[in-house]
N, C-alpha and C positions, 0 to 999 in steps of 0.2 A: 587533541591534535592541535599543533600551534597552525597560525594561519600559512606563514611558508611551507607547511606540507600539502596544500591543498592547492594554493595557487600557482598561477604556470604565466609566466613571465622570460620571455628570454631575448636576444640580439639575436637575429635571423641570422645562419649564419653565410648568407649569400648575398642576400636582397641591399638595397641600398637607393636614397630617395634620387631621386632626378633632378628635384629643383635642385635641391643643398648638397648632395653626395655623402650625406650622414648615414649611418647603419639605420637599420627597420627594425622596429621591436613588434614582437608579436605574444599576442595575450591571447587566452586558449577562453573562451567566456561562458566562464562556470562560476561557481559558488558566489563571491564575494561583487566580482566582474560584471554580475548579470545587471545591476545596477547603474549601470556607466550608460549613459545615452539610451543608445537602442540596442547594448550588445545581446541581452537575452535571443534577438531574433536572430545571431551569426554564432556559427561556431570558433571564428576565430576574429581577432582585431588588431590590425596592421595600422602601427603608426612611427612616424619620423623624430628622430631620438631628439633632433634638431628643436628647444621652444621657440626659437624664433623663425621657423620655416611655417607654410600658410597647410603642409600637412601635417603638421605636428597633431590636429585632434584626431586624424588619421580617419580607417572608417572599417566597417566589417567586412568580411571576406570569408565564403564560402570554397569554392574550385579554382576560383581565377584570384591573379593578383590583382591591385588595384593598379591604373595606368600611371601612376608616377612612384610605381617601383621598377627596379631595375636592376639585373644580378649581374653578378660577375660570371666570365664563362668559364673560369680554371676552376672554378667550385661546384660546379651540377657534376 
């Protein structure tokens, strides 16, 4: 199995940061992921595509989004 069949990486496709207005990537935190900070403990990780935005290292997310995401209303 190559590693891109396993991981799960994509641009939300709604979500968008507050500070910056860059799109929100979100990483699903399994296999390779569990490694990254604290992600083993969330099933998912939300972060700002933006490196020079202060949520660029983003953070885990469970049920709710984290407060400085922000979606567009024509896309729900």
């Amino acid at each position: 199995m190559k590693k891109a069949d396993y991981d799960t990486v994509s641009i939300h496709p709604r979500f968008y940061c507050k500070d910056c207005g860059w799109p929100i990537i979100d990483v699903c935190c399994n296999d390779s992921f569990q490694n990254f900070k604290d992600a083993a403990k969330w099933d998912w990780w939300y972060y700002c595509s933006n490196k020079s935005c202060k949520n660029h290292d983003g953070e885990g997310v469970f049920q709710e989004e984290p407060n400085w995401c922000d979606y567009e209303e024509d896309k729900i």
